[in-house]
N, C-alpha and C positions, 0 to 999 in steps of 0.2 A: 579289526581296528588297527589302524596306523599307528607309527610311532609318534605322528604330530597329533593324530587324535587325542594318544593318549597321556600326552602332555597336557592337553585341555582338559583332562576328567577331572574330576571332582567328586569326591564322598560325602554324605551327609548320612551317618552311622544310627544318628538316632532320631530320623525325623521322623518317622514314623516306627510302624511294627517291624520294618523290611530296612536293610542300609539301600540308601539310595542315592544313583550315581549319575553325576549331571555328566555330558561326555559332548563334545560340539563336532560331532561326524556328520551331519546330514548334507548332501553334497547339492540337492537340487532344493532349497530350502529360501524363503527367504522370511523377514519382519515388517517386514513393509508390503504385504501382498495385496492388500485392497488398491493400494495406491496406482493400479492399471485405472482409475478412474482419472487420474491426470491427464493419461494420454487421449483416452476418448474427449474429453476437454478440448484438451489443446487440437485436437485436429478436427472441431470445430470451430475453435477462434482460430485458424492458421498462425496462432501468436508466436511460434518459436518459425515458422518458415518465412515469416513476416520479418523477422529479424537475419534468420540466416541470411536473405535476400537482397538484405540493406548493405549488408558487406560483402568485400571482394578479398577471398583467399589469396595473399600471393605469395603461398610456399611454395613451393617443388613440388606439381600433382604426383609424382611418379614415389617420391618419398613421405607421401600424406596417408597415415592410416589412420586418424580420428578426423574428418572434417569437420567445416566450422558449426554448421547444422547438432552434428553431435555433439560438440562440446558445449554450445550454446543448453540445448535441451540436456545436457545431463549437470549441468551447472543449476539451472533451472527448476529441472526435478528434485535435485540433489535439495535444494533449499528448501524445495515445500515439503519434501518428507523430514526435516529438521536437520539438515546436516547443512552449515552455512559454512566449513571452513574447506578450502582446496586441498587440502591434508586429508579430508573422510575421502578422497576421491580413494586411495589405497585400499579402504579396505571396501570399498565399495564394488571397484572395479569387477569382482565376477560375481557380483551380487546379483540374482535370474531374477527380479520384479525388475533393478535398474536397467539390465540389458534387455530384460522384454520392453520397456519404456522407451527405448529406443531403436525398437523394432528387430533385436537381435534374440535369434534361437537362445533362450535361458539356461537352455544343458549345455549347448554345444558353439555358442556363439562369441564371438571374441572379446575378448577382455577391451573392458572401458578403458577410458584416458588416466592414466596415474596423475601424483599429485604435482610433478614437475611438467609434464607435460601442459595439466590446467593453468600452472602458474606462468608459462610459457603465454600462452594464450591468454592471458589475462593483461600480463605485458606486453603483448602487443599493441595492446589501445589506444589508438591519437583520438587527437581532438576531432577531427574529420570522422572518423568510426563512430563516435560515440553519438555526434551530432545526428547522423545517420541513423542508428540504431533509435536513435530518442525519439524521431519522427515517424519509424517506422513501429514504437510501442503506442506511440498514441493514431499513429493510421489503422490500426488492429483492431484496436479497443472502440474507434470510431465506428469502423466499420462491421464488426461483430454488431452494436447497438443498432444499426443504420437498420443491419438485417433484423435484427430480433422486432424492433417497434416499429419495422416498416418505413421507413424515414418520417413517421410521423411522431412528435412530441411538442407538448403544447409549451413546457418549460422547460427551460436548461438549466442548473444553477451551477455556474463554476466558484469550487471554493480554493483559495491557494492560504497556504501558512507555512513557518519558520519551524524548522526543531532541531533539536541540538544534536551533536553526534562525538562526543565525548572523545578524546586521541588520551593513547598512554603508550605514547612514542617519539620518532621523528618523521612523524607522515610530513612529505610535502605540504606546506599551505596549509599548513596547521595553526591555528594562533589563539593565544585565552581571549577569551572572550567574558569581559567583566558581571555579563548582564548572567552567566550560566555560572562562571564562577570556577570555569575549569578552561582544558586546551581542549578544541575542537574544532568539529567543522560546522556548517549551520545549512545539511539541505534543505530544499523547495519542493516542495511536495502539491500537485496539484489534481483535483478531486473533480466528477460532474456527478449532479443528481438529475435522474429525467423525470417531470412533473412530482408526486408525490410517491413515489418509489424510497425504500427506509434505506437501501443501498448506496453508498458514494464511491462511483467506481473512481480508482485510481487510475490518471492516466497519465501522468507524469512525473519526473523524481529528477531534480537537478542536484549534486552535489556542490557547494560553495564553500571559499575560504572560512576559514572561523572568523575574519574581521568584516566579512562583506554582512552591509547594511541591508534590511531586512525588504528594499525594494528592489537589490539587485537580481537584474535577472525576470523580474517580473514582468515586464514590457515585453521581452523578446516574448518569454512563452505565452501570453495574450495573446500577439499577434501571430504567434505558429498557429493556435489553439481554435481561436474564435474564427477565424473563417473553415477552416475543418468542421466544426460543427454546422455554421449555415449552409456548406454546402450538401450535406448529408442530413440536414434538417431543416429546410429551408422555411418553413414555417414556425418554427418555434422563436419564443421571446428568450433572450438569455438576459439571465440574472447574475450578477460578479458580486461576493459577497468577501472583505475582504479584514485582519484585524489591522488594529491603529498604526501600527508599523508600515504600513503601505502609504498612507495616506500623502499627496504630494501632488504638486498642480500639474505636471506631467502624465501622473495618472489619469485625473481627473478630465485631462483634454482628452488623451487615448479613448477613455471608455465613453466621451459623450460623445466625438467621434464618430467612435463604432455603433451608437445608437441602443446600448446595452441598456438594462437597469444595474442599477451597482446602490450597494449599500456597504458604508465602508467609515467604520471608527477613524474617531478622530482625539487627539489628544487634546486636553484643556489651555485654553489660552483666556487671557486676563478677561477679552469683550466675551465670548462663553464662559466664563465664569460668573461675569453679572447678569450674563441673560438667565443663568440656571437659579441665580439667588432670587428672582422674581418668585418661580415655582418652588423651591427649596420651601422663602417663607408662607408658603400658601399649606403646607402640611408640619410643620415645626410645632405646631401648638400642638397637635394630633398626636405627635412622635413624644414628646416631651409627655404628654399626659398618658398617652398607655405602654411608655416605654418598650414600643414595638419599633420594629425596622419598618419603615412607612416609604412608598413612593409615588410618585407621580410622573407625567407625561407633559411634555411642551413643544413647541418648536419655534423656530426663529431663522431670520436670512441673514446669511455671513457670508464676508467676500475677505478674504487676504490681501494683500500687497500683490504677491503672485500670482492669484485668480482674474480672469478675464472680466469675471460678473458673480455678482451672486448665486451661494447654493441654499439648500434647503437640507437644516441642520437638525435634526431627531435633538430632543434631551429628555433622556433619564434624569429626574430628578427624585433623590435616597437619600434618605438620614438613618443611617443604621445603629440601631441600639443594641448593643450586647453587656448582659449582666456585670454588674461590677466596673461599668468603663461610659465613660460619657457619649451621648449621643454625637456620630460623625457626619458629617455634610459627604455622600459620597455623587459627583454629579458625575454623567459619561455621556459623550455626544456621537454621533453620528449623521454621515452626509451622508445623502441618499436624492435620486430623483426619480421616484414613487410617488404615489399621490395618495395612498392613505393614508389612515391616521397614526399620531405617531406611536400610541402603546402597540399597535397590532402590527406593527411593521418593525419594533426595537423587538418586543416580542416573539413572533410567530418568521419574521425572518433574518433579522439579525443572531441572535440567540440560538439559533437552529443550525448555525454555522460549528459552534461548540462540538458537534456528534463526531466532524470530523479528528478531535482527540482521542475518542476509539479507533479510528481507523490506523493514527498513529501510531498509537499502544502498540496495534498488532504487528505492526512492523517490524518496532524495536523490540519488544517484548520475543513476539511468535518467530519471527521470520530475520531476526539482529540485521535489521539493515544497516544497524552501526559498525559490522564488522569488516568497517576500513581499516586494516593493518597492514595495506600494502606501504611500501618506504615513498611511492610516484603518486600522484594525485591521480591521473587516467585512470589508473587497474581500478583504483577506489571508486571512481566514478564507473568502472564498469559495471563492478560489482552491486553498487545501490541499482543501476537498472537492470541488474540480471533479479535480483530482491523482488525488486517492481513486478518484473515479470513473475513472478513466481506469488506474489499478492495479490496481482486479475487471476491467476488460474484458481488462490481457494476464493475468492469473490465470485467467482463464477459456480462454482462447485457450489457455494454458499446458497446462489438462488437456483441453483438444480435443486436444492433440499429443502425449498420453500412449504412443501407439503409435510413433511417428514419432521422428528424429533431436532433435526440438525437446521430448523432455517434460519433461525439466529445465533448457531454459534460462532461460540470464535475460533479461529485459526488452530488455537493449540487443541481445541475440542473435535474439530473436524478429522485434526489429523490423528489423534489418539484413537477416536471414536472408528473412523472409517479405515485409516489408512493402516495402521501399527497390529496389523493380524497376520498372525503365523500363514505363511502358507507352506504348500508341498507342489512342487511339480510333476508332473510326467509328461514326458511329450514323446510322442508316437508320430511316424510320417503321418496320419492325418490331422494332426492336431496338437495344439497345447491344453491341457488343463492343470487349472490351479484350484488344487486345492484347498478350501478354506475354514477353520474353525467351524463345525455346525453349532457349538455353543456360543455361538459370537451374539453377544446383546443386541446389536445392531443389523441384525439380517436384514429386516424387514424395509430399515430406511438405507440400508447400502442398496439392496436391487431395486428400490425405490430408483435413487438418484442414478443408477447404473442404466436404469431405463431411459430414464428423462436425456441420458449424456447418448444415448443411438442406439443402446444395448438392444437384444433381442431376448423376449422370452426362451428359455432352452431347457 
């Protein structure tokens, strides 16, 4: 035992019958050892060479010992095994799961990128990079799918939404924003589902000012977006599902345009308000006598000042009754140019859009993609698409484990469940092997999904 070791021990005298001494000596060791499933991952989706490829190094090659490749994918990794800040890079750095992930010898192979060195590289970031790098996470994500369904899909649905990203600093392009109620940023998060698949792959992450309006930014990533998909799907119908904050006659021309369907909230204005009290009072006597929440279905044609011509306006029409409080008129519209009717279309596809706030969740919650605390807006915006990136690899992971205990969980479950097991190395000139808990609860759906990702039976 070392003297640094045994700096690390620890006694616990009377845990049991025996004193027992916790001691952090093991040199080929790591906590993260399932987590070689990332890498089989990823070099199926090409998603980190896909990225590396987007950018042009131009440091000094002679003075380069972390290339961009490696810092990308150990940034990457770093995030899906829960370490989001450039600071865990230190103690990571001879971590043998993170250097095997990176294709380096785990006993003998060179130390990862320290925490100045990621920060280095984080600050690098222009606008041009980033723009880059954005095209090249959703040319990945496309093209992985193109391969897996054959380019054939009979639906597309692109879903895009707003969410908040909280500052408790002096980030660049930070600003309160009254509707959240704090200082922030407000990225753009945008999602595809193929036919009835329960999965919303993410495929793009825009960061924006906290004052930018809830369509900024929306137009450019439609049009990156929507032809990438026809042309790797050339047969499918795509569907744009969007909430009321989009809603704008610019939009509107774009998407009929592009010949899309779109279904897309719309806020209240005075002539939809008297088209909704038509249907209101058709259920108010209903509402009023079983003091229940009661609704109904309508629709109607509205045209704006700004519109070319008339659309075809979905209304929800709700009187909600909750105890102790008078019956509310709650009416909510929606344009759409679908040709169903309008309950099964407010219903079964506007409402469906909602699922995408799980996907959220896991962002913020699993993966902090709010962990903008760079002082420059770029790093910030690197870092949400390096998140990104590290969000397709457990979504992927997710429908490798479609058969297994794990095809619905979430992010933090994946990673607890599969990834956060002791291992032990040894490696010998033929070989590495890692050792792994045989008590692990999860045997059976890790070589599961270790199969599904290229493994071989051994």
């Amino acid at each position: 035992m070392t003297d640094e070791s045994a700096r690390q021990t620890v006694l616990f005298p009377d845990l049991c019958d025996k004193p027992v001494v916790a001691t952090f000596d093991e040199p080929h060791s790591s906590s993260d050892g399932g987590a070689i499933l990332l890498n089989a991952i990823d070099r199926q989706l090409r998603l980190t060479a896909y990225l590396a490829a987007a950018v042009t190094d131009a440091r000094d090659p002679a003075k380069v010992q972390h290339g961009l490749r490696d810092l990308i994918a150990q940034r990457i990794y770093g995030i899906a095994c829960g370490y989001p800040d450039a600071n865990d890079a230190d103690g990571l750095a001879d971590d043998p799961i993170q250097k095997l992930l990176l294709g380096r010898d785990p006993a003998s192979g060179a130390r990862l990128a320290s925490q100045p060195t990621v920060s280095r590289f984080e600050n690098r970031a222009t606008p041009r990079w980033l723009y880059r790098l954005a095209e090249a996470l959703t040319d990945a994500i496309v093209a992985h799918h193109q391969h897996r369904l054959r380019g054939r899909a009979r639906r597309i649905t692109v879903d895009l939404d707003v969410t908040d990203d909280p500052t408790h600093g002096a980030q660049q392009l930070t600003f309160f924003n009254g509707h959240y109620d704090t200082w922030c940023y407000l990225p753009l998060v945008a999602f595809v589902t193929f036919d009835d698949e329960p999965e919303q792959h993410l495929v793009a992450a825009v960061l924006r000012p906290g004052n930018a309006a809830a369509s900024d930014g929306v137009l450019g990533l439609l049009k990156r977006l929507l032809p990438r998909l026809w042309r790797a799907f050339p047969g499918a119908r795509i569907r744009v599902r969007l909430d009321g904050g989009f809603a704008g006659p610019l939009l509107f021309d774009v998407l009929e345009a592009a010949t899309v369907e779109y279904v897309v909230a719309m806020g209240e204005t005075p002539v939809l308000t008297r088209e909704a009290a038509f249907y209101l009072e058709q259920i108010r006597d209903t509402a009023t006598a079983a003091h229940e929440t009661t609704k109904t279905y309508g629709e109607c044609r509205y045209r704006t000042r700004s519109w070319p011509h008339e659309r075809r306006v979905i209304i929800k029409a709700e009187i909600v009754c909750l105890a102790g409080r008078a019956p509310q008129d709650n009416p909510r519209f929606v344009v759409t140019n679908l040709k169903q009717t309008p309950g099964w279309i407010y219903e079964q596809v506007y409402c469906a859009r909602g699922e995408i706030e799980n996907r959220i969740k896991e962002l913020h919650d699993r993966l902090q993609i709010d962990r903008t605390s760079c002082c420059r807006f770029w790093p910030n915006q690197l870092r949400v698409l390096l998140t990104a990136a590290a969000y397709v690899l457990m979504q992927e992971l997710r429908r490798r484990a479609a058969d297994t205990a794990y095809a619905r969980a979430q992010v933090t479950t994946l990673r607890e469940g599969l990834f956060k097991l002791g291992a032990r190395f040894v490696v010998s000139v033929r070989r590495v092997a890692v050792h792994l808990p045989a008590t692990c609860p999860s045997i059976r759906s890790w070589r599961q999904i270790a199969l599904a990702c290229g493994a071989s039976p051994g």
